[in-house]
N, CA and C atoms as an extended XYZ file, in Angstrom:
450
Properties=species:S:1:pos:R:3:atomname:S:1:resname:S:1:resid:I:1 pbc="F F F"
N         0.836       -1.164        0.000 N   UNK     1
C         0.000        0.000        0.000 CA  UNK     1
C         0.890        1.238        0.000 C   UNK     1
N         0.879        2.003       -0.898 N   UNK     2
C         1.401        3.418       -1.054 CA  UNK     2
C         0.875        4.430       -0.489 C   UNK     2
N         2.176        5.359        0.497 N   UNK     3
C         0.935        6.156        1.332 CA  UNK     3
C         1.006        7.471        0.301 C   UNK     3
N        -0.605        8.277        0.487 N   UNK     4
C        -0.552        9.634       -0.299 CA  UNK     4
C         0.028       10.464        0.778 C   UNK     4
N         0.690       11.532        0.359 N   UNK     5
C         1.815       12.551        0.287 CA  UNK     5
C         0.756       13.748        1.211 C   UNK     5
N        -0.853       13.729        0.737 N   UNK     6
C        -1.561       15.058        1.774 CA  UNK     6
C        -1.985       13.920        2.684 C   UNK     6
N        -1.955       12.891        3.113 N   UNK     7
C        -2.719       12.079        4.232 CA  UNK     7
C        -1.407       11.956        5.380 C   UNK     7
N        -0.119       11.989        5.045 N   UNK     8
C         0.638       11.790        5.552 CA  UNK     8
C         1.587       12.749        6.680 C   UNK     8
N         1.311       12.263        7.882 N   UNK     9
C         1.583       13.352        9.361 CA  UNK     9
C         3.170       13.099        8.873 C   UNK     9
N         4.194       14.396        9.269 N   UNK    10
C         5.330       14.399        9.594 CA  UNK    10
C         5.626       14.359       10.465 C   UNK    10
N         6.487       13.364       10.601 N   UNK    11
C         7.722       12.912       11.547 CA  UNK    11
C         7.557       11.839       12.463 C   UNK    11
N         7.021       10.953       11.428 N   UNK    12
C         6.477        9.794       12.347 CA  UNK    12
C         7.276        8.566       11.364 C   UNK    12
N         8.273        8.975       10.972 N   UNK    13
C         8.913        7.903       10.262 CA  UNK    13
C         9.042        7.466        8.725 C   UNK    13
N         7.726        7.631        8.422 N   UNK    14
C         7.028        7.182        7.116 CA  UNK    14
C         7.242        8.475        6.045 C   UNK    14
N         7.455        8.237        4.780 N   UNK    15
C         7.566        8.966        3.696 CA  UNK    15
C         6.290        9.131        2.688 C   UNK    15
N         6.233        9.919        1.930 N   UNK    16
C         5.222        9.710        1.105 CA  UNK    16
C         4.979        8.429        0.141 C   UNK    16
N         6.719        8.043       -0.186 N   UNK    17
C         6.183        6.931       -1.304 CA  UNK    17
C         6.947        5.676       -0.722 C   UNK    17
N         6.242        5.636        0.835 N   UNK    18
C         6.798        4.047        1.356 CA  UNK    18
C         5.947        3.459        0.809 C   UNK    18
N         6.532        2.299        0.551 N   UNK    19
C         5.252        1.408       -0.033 CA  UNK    19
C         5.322       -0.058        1.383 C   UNK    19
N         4.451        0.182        2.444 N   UNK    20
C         3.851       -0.924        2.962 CA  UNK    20
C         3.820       -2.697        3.047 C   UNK    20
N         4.691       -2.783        3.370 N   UNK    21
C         4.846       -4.647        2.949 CA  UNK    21
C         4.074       -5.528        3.828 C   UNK    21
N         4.271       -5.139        5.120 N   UNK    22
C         3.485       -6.005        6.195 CA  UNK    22
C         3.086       -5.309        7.875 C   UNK    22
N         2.361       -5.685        8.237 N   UNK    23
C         2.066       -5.076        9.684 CA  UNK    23
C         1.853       -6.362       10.767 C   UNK    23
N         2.810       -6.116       11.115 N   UNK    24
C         2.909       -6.961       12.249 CA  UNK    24
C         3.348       -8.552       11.782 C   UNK    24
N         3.947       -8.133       10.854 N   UNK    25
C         4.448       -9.523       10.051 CA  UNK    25
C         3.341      -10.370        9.505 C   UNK    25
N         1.876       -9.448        8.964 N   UNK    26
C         1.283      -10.200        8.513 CA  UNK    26
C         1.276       -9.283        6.945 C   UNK    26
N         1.187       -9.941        5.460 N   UNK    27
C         1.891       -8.905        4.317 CA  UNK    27
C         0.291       -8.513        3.738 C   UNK    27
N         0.559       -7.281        3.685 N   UNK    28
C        -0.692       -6.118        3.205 CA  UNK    28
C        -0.765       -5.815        1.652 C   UNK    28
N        -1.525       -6.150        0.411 N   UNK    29
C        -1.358       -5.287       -0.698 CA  UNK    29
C        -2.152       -4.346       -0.712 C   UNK    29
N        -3.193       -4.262        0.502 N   UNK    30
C        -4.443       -3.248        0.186 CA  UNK    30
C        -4.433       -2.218        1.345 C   UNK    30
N        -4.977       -1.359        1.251 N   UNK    31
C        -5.545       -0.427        1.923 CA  UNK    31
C        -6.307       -1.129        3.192 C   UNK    31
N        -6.944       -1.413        2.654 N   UNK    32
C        -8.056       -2.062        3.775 CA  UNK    32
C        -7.415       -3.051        4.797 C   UNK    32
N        -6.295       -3.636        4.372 N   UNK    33
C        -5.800       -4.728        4.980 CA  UNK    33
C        -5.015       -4.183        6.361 C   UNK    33
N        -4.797       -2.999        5.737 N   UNK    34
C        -3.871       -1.967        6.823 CA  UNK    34
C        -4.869       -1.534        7.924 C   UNK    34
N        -6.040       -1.306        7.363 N   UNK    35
C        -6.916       -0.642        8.688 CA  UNK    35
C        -7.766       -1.624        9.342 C   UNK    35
N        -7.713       -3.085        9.142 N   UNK    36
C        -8.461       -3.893        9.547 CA  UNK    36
C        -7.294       -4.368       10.471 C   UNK    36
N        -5.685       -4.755       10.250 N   UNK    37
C        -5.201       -5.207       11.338 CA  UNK    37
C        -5.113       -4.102       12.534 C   UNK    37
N        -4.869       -2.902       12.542 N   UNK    38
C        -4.356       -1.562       12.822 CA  UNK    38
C        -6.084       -1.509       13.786 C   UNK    38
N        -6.999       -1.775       12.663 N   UNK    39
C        -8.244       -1.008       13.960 CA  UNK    39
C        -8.463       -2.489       14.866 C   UNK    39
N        -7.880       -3.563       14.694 N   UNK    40
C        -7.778       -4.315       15.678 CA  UNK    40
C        -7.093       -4.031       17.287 C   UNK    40
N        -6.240       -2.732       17.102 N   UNK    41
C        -5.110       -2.471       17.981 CA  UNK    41
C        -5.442       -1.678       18.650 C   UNK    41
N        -5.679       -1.127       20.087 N   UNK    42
C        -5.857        0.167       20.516 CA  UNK    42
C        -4.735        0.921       20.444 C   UNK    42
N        -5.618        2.097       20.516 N   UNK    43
C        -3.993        3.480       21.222 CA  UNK    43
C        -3.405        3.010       21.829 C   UNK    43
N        -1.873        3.394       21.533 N   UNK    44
C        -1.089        3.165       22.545 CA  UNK    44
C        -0.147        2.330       22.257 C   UNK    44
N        -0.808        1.071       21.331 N   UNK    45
C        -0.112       -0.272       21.076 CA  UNK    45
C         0.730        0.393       19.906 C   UNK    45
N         1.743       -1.114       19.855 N   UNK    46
C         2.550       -0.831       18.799 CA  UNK    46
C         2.674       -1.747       18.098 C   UNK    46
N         2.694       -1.303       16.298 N   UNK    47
C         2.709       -2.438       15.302 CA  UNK    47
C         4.497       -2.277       14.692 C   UNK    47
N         4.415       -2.842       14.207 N   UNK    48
C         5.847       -3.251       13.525 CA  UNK    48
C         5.594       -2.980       11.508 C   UNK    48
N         5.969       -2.161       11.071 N   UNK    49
C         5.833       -2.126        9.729 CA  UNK    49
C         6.895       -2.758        8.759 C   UNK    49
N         6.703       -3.172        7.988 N   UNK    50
C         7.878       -3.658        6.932 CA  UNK    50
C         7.809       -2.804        6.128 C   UNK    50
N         8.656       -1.834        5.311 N   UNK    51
C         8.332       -1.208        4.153 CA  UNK    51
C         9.232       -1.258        3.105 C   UNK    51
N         9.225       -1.049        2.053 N   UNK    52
C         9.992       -0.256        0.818 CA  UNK    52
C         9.905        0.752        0.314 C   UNK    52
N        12.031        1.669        1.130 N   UNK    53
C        11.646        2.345        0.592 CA  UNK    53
C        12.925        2.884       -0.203 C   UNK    53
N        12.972        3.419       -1.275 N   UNK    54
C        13.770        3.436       -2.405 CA  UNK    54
C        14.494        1.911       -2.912 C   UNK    54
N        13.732        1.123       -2.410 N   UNK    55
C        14.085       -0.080       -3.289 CA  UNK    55
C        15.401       -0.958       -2.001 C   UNK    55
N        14.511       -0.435       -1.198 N   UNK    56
C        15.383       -0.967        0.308 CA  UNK    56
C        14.366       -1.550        1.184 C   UNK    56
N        14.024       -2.839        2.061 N   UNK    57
C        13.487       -2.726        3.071 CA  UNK    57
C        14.006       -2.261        3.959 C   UNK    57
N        12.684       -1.673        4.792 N   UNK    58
C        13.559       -1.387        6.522 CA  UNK    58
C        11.437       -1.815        7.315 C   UNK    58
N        11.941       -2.004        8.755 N   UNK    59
C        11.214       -2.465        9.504 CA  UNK    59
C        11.033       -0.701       10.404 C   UNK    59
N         9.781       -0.649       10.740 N   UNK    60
C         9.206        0.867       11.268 CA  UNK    60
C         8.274        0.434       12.644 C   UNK    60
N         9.058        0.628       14.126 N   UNK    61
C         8.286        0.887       15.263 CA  UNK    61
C         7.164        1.965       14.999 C   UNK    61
N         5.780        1.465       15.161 N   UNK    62
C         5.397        2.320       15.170 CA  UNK    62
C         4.030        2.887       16.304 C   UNK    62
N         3.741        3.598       17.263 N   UNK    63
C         2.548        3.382       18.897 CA  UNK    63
C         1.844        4.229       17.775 C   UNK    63
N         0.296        3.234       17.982 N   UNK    64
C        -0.740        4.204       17.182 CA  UNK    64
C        -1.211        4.797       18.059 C   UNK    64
N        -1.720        5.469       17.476 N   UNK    65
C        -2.480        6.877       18.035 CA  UNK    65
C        -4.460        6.758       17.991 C   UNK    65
N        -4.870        7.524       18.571 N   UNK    66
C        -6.570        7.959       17.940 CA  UNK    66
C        -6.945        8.731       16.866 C   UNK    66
N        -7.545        8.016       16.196 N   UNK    67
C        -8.112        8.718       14.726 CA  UNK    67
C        -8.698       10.078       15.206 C   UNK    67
N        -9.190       10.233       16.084 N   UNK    68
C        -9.524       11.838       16.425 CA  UNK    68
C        -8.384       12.424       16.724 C   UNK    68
N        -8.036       11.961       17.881 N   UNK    69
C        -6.482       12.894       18.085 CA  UNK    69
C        -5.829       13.225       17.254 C   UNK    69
N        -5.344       12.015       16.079 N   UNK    70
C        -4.661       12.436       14.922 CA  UNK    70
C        -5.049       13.676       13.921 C   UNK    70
N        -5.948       13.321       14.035 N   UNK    71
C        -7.270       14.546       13.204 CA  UNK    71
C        -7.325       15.739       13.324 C   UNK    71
N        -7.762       15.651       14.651 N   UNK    72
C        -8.264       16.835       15.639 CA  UNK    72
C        -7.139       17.436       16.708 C   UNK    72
N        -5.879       17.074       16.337 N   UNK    73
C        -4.825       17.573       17.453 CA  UNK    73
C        -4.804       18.644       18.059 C   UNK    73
N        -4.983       19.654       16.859 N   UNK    74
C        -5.508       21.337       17.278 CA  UNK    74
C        -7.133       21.623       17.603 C   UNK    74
N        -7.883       21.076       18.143 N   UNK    75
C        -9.252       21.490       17.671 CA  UNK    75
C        -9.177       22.041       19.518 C   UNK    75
N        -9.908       22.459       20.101 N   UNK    76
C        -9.830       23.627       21.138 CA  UNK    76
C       -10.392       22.730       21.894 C   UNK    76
N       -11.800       22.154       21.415 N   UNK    77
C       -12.357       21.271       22.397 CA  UNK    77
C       -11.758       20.467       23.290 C   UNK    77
N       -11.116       19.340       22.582 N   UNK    78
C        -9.837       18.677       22.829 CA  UNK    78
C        -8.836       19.249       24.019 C   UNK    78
N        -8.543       20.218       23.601 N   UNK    79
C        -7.801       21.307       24.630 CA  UNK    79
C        -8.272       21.571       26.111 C   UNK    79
N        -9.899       21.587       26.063 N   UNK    80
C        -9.980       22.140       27.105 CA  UNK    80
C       -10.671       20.685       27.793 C   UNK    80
N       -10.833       19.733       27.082 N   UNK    81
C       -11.273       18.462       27.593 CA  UNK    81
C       -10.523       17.868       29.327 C   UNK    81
N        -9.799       17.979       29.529 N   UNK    82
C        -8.860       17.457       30.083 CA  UNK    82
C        -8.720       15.774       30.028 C   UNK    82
N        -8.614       15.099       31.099 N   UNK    83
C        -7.844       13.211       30.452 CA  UNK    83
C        -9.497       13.277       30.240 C   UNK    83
N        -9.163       12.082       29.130 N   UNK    84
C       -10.261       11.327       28.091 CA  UNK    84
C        -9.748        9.892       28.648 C   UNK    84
N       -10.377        9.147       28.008 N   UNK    85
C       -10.374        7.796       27.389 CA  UNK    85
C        -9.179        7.150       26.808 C   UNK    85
N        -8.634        6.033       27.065 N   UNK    86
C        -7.766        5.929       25.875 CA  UNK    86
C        -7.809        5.806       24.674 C   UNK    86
N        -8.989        4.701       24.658 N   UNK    87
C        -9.048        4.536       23.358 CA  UNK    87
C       -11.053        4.681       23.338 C   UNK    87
N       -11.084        6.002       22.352 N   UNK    88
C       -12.348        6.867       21.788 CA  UNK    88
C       -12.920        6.165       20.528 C   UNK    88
N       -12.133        5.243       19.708 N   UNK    89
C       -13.115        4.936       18.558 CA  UNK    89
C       -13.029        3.339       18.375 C   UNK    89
N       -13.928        3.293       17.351 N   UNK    90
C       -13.712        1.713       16.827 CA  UNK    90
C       -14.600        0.557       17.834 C   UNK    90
N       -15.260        1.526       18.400 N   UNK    91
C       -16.428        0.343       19.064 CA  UNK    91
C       -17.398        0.012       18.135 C   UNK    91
N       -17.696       -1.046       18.061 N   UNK    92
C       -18.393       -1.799       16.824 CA  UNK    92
C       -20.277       -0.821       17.350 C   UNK    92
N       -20.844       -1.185       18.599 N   UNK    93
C       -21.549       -0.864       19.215 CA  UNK    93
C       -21.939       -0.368       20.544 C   UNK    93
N       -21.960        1.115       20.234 N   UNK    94
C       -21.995        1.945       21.721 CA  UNK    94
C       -23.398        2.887       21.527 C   UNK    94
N       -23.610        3.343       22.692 N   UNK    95
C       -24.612        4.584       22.901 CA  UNK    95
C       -23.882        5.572       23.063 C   UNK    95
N       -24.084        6.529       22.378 N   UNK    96
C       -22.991        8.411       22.638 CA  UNK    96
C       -24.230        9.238       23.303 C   UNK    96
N       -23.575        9.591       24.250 N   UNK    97
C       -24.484       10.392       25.093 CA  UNK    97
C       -23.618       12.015       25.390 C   UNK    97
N       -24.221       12.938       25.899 N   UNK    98
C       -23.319       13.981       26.104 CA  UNK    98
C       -23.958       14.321       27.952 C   UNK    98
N       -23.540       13.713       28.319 N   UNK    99
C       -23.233       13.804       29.965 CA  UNK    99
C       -22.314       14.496       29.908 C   UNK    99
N       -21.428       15.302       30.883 N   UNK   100
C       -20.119       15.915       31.081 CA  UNK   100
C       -19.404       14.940       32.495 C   UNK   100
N       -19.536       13.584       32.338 N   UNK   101
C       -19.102       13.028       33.249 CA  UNK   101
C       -17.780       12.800       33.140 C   UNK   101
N       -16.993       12.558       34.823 N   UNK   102
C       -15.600       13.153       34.890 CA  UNK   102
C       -14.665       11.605       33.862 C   UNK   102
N       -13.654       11.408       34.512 N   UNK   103
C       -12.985       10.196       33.714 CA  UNK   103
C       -13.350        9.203       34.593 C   UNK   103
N       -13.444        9.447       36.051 N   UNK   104
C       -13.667        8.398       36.714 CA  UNK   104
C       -14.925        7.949       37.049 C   UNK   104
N       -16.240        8.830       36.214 N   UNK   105
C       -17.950        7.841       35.446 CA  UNK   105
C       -17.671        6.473       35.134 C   UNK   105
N       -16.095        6.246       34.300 N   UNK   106
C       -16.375        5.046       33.355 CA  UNK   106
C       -16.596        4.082       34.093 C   UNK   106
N       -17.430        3.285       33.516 N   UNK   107
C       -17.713        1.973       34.358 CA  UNK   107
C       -19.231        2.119       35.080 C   UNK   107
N       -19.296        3.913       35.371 N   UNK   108
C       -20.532        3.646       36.006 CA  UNK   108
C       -21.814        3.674       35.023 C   UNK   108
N       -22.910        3.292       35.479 N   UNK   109
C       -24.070        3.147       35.050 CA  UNK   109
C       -24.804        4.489       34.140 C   UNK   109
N       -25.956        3.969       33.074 N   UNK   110
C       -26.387        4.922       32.269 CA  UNK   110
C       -28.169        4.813       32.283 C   UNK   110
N       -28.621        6.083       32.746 N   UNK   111
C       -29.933        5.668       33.155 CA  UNK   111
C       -30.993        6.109       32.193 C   UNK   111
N       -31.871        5.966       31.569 N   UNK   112
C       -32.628        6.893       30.530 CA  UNK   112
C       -33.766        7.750       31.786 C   UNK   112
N       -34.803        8.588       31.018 N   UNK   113
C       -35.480        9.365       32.161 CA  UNK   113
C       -36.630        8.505       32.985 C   UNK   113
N       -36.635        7.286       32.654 N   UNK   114
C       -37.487        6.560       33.883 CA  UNK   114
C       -36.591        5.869       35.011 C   UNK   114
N       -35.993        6.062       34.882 N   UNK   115
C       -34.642        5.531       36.287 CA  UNK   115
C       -34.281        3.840       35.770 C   UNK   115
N       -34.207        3.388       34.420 N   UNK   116
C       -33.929        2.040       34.056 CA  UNK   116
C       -32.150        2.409       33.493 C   UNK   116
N       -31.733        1.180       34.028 N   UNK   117
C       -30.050        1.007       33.269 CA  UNK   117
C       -30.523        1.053       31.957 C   UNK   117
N       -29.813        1.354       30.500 N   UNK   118
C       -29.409        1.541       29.745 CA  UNK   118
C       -28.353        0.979       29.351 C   UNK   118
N       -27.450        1.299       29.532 N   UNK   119
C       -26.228        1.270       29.482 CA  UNK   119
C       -25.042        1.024       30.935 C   UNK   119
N       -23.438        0.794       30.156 N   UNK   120
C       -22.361        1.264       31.380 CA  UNK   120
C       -21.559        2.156       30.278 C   UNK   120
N       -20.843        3.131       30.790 N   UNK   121
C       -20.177        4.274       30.648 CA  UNK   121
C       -18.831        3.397       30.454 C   UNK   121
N       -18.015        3.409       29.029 N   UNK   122
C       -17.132        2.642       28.836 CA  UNK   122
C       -15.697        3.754       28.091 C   UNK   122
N       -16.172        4.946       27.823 N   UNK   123
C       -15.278        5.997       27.513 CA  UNK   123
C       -15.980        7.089       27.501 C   UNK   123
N       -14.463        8.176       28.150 N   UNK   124
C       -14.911        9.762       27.811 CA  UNK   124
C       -14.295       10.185       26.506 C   UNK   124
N       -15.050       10.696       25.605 N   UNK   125
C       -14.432       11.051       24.059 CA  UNK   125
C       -13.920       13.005       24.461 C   UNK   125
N       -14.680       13.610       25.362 N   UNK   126
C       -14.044       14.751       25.154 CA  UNK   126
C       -14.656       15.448       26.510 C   UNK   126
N       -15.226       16.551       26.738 N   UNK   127
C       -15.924       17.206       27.868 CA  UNK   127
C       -17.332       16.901       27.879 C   UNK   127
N       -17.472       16.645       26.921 N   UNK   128
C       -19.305       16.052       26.967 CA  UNK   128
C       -19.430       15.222       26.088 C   UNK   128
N       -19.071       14.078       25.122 N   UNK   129
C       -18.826       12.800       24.568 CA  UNK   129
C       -18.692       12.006       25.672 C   UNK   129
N       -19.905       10.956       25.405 N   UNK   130
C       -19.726        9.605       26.071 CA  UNK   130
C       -19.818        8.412       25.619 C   UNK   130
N       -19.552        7.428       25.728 N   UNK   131
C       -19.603        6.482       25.045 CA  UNK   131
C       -20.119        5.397       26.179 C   UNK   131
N       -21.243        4.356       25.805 N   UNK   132
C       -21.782        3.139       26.877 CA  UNK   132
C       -21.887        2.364       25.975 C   UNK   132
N       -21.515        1.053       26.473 N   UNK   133
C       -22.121       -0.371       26.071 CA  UNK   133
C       -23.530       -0.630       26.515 C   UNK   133
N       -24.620       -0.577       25.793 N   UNK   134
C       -26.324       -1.165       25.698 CA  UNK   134
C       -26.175       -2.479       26.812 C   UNK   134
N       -27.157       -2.367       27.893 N   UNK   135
C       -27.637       -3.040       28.445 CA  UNK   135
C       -27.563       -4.951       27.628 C   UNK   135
N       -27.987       -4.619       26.656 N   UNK   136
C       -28.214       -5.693       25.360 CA  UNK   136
C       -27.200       -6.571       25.108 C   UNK   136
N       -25.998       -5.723       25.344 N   UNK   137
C       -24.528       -6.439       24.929 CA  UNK   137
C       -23.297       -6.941       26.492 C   UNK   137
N       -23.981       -6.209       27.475 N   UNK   138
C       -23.429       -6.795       28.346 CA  UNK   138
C       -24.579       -7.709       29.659 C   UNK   138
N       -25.529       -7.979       29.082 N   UNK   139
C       -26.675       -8.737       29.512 CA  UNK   139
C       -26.163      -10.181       29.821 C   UNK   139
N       -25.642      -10.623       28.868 N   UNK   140
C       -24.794      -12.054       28.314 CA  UNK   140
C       -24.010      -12.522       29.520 C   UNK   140
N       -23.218      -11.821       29.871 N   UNK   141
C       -21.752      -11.621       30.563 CA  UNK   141
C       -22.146      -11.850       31.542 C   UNK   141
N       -22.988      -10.796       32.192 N   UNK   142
C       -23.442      -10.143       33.402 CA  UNK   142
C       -23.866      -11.115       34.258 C   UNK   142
N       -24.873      -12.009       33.465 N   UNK   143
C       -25.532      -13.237       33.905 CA  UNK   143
C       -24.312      -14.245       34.639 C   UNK   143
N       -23.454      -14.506       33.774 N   UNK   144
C       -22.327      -15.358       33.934 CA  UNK   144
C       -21.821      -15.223       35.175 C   UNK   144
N       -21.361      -13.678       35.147 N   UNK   145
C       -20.205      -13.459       36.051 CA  UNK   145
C       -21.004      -13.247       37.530 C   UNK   145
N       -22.278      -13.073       37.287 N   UNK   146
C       -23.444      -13.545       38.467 CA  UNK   146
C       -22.929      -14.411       39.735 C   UNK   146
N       -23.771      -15.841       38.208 N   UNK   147
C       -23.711      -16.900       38.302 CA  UNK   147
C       -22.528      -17.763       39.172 C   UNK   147
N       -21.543      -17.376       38.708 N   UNK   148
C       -19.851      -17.860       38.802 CA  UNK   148
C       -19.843      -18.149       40.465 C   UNK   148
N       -19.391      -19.389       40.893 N   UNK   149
C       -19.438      -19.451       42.366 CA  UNK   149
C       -18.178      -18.521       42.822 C   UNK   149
N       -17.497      -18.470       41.809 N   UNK   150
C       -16.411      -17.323       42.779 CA  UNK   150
C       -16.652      -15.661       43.399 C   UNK   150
């Protein structure tokens, strides 16, 4: 995969015309292949790149980052957010709510206006971005870990 030249942050290693061989030692020809192992990974983690470049391999440490952060590095909101979440995107299925709850909400409970759970509070995306897992999806679990004689 060839990266384009305006998508590409400076100084993170990568050139405009690396061309992509493998991530994480698994080998990429597509686009897609890159963001399917990569959105497997949270912030923070680190993949290993193989690339070519001028007709050389070399291997590229690389700690990803958040697609917002990356994005939005300058945006003010952000700024005045204080600690967030680590990792803000790539939940397959959440509820976004705009509570202004602190960092240490996560985990707690999400009520709609008749006093019923909803949800649990699983990230802060910014000063009023929230993110919960549906009652629906941790119903399953919940039962289990009940259950569990321990």
């Amino acid at each position: 995969m060839r990266l384009s030249p305006r998508l590409l942050p400076t100084g993170l290693g990568l050139l405009a015309q690396d061309l992509i061989l493998s991530v994480d030692g698994k080998r990429v020809l597509k686009k897609d292949q890159v963001i399917e192992i990569v959105s497997s990974k949270d912030p923070g983690d680190m993949v290993i790149l193989e690339i070519l470049r001028k007709n050389k391999k070399k291997q590229l440490k690389v700690t990803l980052g958040h697609n917002s952060v990356t994005f939005e590095l300058f945006n003010r909101n952000l700024q005045m957010s204080g600690p967030v979440s680590k990792r803000k995107d790539n939940f397959p299925l959440i509820l976004q709510h705009d509570l202004p709850l602190p960092k240490e909400g996560m985990g707690g409970p999400l009520f709609n206006l008749e006093g019923k759970c909803i949800g649990i509070n699983i990230a802060r995306v910014d000063r009023v971005t929230t993110f919960a897992l549906p009652v629906s999806t941790i119903k399953p679990y919940l039962k289990d870990w009940l259950s569990s004689p321990d």
